[in-house]
C-alpha positions as CSV (number, residue, x, y, z in Angstrom):
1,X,166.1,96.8,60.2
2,X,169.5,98.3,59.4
3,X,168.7,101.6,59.8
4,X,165.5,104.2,60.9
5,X,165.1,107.8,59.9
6,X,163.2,110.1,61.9
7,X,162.3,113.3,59.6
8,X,163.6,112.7,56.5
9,X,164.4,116.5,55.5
10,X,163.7,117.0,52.3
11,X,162.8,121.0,50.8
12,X,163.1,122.3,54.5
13,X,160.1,121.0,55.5
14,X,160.2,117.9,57.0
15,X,158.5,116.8,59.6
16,X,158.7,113.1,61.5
17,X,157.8,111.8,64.5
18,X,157.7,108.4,66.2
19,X,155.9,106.8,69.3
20,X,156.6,104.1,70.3
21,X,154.1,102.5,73.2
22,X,154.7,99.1,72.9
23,X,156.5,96.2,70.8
24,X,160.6,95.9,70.2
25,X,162.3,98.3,67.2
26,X,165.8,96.3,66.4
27,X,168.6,98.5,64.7
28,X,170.4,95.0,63.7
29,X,173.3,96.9,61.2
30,X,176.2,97.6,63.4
31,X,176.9,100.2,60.8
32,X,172.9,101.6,61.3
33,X,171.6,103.9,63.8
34,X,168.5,105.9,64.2
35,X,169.0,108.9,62.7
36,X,167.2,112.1,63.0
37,X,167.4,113.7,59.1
38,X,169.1,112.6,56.3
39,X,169.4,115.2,53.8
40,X,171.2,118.9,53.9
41,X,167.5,120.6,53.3
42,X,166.9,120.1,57.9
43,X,163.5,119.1,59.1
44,X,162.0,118.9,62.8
45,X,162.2,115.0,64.3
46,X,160.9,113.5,67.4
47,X,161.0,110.0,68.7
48,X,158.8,109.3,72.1
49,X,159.5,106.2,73.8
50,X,156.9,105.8,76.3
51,X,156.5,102.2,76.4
52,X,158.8,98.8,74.7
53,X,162.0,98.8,73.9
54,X,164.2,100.4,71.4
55,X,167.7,98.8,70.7
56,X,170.5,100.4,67.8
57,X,173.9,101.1,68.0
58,X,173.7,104.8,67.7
59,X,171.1,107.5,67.7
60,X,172.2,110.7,66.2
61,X,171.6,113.2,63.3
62,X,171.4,112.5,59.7
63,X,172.5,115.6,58.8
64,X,173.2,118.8,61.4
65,X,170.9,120.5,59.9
66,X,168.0,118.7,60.9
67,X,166.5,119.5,65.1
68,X,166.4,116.4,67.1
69,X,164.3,115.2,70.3
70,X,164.5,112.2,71.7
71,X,162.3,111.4,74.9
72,X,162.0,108.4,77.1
73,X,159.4,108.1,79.7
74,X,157.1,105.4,81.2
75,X,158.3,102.1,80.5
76,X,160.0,102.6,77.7
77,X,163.3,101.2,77.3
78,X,166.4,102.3,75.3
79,X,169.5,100.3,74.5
80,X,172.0,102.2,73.0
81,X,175.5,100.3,72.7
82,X,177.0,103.5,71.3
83,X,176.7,107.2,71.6
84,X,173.1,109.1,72.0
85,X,174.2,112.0,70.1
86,X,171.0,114.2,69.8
87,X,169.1,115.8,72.8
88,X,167.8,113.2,74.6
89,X,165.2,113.4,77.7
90,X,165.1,111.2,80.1
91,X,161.5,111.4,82.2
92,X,160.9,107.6,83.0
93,X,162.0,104.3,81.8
94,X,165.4,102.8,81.4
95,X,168.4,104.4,79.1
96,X,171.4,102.4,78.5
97,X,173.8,104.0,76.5
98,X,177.7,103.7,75.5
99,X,178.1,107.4,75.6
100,X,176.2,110.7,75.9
101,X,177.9,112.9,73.1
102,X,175.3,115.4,73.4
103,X,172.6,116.8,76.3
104,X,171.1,114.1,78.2
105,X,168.3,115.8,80.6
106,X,167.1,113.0,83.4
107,X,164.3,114.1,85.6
108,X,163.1,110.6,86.4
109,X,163.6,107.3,85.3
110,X,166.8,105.1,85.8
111,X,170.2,105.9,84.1
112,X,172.0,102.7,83.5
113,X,175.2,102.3,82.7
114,X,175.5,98.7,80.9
115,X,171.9,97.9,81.8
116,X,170.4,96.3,85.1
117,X,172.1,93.5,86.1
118,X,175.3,93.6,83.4
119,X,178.3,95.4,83.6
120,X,179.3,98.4,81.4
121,X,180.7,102.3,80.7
122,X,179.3,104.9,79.7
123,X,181.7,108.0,78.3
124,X,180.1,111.3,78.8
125,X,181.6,113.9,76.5
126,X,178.6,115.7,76.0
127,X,176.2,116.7,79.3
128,X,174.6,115.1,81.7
129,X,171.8,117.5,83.9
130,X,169.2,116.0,86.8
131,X,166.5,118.1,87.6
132,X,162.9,117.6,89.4
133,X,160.7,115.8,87.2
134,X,156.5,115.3,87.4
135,X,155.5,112.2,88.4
136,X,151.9,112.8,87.8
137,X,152.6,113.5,83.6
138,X,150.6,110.7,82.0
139,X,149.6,108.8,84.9
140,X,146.1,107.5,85.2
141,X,143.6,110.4,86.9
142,X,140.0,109.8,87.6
143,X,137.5,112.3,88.8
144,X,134.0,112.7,90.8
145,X,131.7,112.4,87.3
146,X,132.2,113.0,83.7
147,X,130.8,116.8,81.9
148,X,129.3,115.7,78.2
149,X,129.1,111.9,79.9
150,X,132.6,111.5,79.7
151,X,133.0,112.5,76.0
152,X,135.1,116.1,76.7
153,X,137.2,117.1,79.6
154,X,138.1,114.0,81.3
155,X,140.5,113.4,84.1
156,X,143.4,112.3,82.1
157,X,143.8,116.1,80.7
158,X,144.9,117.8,83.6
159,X,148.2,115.3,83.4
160,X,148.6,115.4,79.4
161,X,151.2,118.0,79.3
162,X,148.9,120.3,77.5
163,X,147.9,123.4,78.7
164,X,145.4,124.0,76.1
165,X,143.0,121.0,77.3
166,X,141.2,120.9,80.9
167,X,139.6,118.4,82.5
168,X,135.8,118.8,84.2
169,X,133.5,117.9,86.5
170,X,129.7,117.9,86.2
171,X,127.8,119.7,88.4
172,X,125.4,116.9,89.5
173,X,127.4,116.0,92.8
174,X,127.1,119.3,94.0
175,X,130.2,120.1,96.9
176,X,131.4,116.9,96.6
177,X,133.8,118.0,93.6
178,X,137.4,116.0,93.4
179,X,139.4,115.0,91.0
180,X,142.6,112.3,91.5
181,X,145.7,110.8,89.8
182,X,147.9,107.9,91.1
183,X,151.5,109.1,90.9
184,X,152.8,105.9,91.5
185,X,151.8,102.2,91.2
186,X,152.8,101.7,95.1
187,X,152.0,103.6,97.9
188,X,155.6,104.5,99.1
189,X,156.5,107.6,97.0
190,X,157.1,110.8,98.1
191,X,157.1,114.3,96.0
192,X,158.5,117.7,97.3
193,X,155.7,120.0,95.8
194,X,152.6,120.6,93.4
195,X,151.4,123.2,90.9
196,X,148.3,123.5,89.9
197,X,147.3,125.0,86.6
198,X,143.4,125.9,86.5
199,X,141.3,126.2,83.2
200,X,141.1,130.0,84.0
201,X,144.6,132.3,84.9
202,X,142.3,134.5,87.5
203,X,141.4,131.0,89.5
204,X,137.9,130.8,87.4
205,X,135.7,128.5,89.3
206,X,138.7,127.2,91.4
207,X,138.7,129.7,94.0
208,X,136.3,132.3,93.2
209,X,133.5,133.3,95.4
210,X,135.5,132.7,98.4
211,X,136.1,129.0,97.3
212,X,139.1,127.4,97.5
213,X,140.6,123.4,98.0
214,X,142.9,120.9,99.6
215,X,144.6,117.9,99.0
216,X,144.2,114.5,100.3
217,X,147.2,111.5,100.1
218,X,146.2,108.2,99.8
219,X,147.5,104.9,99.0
220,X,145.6,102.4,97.1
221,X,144.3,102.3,93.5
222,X,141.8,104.9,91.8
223,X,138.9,102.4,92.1
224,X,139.6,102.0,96.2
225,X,142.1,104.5,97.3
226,X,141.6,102.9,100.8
227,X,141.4,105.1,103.6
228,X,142.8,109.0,103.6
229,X,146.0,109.4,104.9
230,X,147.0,113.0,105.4
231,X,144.9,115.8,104.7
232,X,146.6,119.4,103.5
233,X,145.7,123.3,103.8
234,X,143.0,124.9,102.7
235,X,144.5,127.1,99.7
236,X,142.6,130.1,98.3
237,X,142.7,133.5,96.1
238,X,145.5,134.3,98.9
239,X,147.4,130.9,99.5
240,X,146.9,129.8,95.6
241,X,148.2,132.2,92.0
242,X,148.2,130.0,88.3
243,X,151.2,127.6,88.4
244,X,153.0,128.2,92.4
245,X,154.6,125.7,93.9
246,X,152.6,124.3,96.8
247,X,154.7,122.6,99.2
248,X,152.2,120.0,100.7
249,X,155.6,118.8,103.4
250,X,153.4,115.1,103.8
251,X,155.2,113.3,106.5
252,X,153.7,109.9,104.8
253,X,154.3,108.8,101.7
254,X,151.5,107.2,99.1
255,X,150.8,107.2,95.5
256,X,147.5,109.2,94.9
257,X,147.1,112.8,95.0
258,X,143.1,113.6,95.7
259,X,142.3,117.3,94.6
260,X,139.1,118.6,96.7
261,X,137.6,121.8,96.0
262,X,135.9,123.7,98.9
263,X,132.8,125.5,99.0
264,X,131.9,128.3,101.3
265,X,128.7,128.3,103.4
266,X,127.2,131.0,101.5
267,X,128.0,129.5,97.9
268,X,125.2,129.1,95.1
269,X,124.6,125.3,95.1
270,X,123.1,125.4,91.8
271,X,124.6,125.7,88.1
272,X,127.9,125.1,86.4
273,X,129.8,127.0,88.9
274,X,129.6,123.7,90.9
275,X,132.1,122.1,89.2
276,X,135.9,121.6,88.8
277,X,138.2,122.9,86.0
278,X,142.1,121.9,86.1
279,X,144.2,122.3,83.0
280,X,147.2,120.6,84.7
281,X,148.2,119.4,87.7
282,X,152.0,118.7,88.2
283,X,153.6,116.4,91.3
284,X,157.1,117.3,90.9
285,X,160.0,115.4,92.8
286,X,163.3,114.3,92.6
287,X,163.4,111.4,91.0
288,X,166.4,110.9,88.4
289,X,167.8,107.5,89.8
290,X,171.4,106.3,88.5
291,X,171.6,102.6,88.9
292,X,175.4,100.4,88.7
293,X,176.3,96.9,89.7
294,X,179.5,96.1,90.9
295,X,181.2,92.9,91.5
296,X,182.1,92.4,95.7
297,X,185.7,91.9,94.4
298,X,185.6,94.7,92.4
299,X,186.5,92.2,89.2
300,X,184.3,94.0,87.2
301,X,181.7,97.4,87.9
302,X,179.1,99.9,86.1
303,X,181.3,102.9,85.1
304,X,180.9,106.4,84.1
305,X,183.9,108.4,82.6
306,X,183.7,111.9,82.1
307,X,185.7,112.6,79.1
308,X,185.3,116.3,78.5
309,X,181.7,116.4,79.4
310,X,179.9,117.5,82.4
311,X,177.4,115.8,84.9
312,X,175.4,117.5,87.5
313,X,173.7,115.0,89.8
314,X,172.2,117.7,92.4
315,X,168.9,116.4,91.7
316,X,169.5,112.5,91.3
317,X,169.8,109.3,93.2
318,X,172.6,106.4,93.4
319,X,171.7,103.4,93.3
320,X,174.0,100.3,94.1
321,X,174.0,96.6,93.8
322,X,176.7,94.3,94.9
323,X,176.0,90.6,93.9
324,X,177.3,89.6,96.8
325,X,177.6,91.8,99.4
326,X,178.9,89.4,102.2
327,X,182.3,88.9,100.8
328,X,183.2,92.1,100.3
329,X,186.7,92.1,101.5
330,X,187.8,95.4,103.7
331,X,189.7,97.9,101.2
332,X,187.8,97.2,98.4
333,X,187.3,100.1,96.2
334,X,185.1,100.7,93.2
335,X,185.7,104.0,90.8
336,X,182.2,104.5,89.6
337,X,183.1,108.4,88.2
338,X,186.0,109.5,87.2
339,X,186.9,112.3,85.1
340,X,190.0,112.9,82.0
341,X,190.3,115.8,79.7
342,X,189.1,118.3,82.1
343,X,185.8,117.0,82.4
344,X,183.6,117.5,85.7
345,X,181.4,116.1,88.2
346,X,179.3,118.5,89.7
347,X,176.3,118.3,92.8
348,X,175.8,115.8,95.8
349,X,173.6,113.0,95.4
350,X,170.7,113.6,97.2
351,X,171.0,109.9,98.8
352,X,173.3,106.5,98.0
353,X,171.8,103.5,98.1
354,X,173.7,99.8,98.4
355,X,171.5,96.9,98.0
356,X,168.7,99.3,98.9
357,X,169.9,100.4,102.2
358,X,172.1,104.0,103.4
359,X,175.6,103.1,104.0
360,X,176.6,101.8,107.0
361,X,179.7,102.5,109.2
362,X,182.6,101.1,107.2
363,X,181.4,102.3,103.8
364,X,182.1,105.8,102.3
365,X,181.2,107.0,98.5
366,X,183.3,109.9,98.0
367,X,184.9,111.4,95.0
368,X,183.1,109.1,92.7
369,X,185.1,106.1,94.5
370,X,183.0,103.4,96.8
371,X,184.9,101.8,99.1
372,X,184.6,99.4,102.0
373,X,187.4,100.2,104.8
374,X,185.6,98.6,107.6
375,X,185.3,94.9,108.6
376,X,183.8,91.5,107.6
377,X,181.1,92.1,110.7
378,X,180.0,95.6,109.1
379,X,178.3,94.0,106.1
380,X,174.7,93.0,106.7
381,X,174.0,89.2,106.6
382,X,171.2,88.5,104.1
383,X,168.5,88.3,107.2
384,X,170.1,91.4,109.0
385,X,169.0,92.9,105.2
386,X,165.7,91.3,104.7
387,X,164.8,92.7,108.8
388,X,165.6,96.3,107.6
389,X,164.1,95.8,104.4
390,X,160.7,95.3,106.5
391,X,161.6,98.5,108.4
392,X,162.5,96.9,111.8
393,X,165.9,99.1,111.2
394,X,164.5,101.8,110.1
395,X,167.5,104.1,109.9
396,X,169.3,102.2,107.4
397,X,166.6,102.6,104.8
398,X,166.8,105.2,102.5
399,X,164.1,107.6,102.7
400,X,163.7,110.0,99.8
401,X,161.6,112.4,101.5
402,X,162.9,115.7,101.4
């Protein structure tokens, strides 16, 4: 297609939205884009990528008058060879883009400057901000039973977003009331805390009667989480208000988050009051990853160039990979950031990865600049690599837990 509107704007009233799940969407034109409004009357678009892969030269407004989102999560993949000039919302997936003109918000997901595995800059004369994103929002949830046999209230609406749905138990399995959702396909990931949103503000249900609940970490799928890992607190009326942050401090890592609700001894065991009501349930962590490649004699390199615009990476991770990481020759430098017309860079990384290991003695990132000063013997052989990979150097990995 040469070009794809997204609220077309006409009379003030337009409304549009896309999601896209699956599938490719082409922007072929060079001259074409995706464009959010066309006409000077405004309109409301939106265009969710949660799954395939978008492609166009630009994505930006029709016409100024019209309000623009654009969201990426899940899989979804966007390949932008020019500017993303709208709002733009980065919670999973991949974005590739040739320049942020407006705000791109990354909470999770990778940022990738010329895509994984090529080469390429990206111009930011707009703003860049990473913050702590949920890593439970959309992710499969199961739970003890079904209320209504499954037909209202299921597991998945606790991590829908919406805090007008709930999911909930029946009260057939009497104490034995849980309810799960697996963060993460593999059972390394680690989260900083939860909040937990129940159907009723005063903790309906969730805590009355002297009731309360824990947590349990597994790792494993939802059918066969496997065996229990860590076990947290008991939270309450006390310990427990609508929506605080819950700092769980795991010293393992896994990928699914059991809910358990507790029952004192004294507790009617009878009737709907035997059951469990969430309306959300967030796993927040820091999880906005950055990814460049860079040649080992710095030949070519992922770049970002600040042109005007601001980045804030307080809440993100750097990801490198060298193709070959061997030859890098001592007093090789790469400039991955680097800023012109007084544009800024903002924040630590919370941790800098090469060819998913810390840096070693030799290597320094600093100032936005890589560089190797040390020797030839300081660069991991391939089997030195592969022996920390399998955690038999353990304090070269990068561990994200906070």
């Amino acid at each position: 297609m040469n070009r794809l509107i997204v609220a077309y704007g006409a009379h003030g009233n337009s409304r549009g939205m896309v999601n896209q799940t699956g599938g490719t969407i082409s922007v072929k034109d060079e001259n074409g884009a995706v464009y959010f409004g066309s006409m000077e009357y405004g309109g409301t678009g939106v265009y969710n990528l949660s799954g395939g892969k978008l492609t166009a030269p630009s994505v930006k407004y029709g016409h100024t008058n019209t309000t623009a989102a654009f969201n990426i999560s899940g899989t979804g993949e966007a390949v932008i060879s020019g500017a993303v000039a709208v709002p733009t919302r980065l919670a999973g997936g991949t974005l590739t883009a040739g320049s942020i003109t407006d705000t791109l918000t990354h909470s999770n997901g990778v940022f990738a400057p010329g895509g994984v595995g090529t080469y390429g800059t990206t111009a930011v004369t707009g703003t860049y901000i990473s913050e702590t994103g949920n890593l439970a929002l959309g992710k499969p949830a199961s739970q003890v039973n079904n209320y209504q046999n499954g037909v209202l209230y299921h597991a998945g609406d606790a991590v829908d977003g919406n805090m007008n749905t709930f999911s909930h138990t029946d009260p057939a399995s009497g104490t034995n009331q849980w309810w799960q959702v697996m963060f993460s396909e593999h059972g390394n990931q680690s989260f900083d805390f939860v909040k937990v949103f129940n159907r009723g503000d005063d903790g309906w249900r969730l805590t009355e009667q002297g009731s309360g609940f824990h947590f349990e970490l597994y790792s494993g799928t939802l059918e066969d989480p496997g065996e229990m890992i860590e076990r947290s607190e008991r939270f309450d009326s006390t310990s427990w208000s609508q929506g605080k942050e819950l700092a769980l401090n795991f010293e393992k890592e896994g990928n699914i988050l059991r809910l358990v609700r507790d029952f004192p001894e004294n507790f009617p065991l009878s009737g709907d009051n035997l059951t469990l009501n969430l309306s959300e349930v967030q796993i927040l962590s820091n999880a906005a990853e950055i990814q460049m490649d860079l040649k080992s004699d710095a030949s070519e390199f992922d770049k970002i160039l600040i042109d005007g615009g601001s980045m804030d990476v307080s809440y993100a991770f750097l990801d490198l990979t060298i193709d070959d990481l061997v030859n890098v020759a001592p007093g090789t430098e790469w400039e991955l950031f680097s800023t012109v017309n007084n544009g800024t860079l903002t924040g630590d990384f919370l941790a800098v990865s090469l060819n998913g290991m810390e840096l070693t003695e030799g290597w320094e990132f600093a100032d936005g600049i890589l560089a190797f000063n040390g020797t030839r013997n300081q660069v991991p052989e391939p089997g030195t690599m592969v022996l920390l990979a399998l955690g038999l150097g353990g304090l070269f990995l990068v561990r994200r837990k906070r």
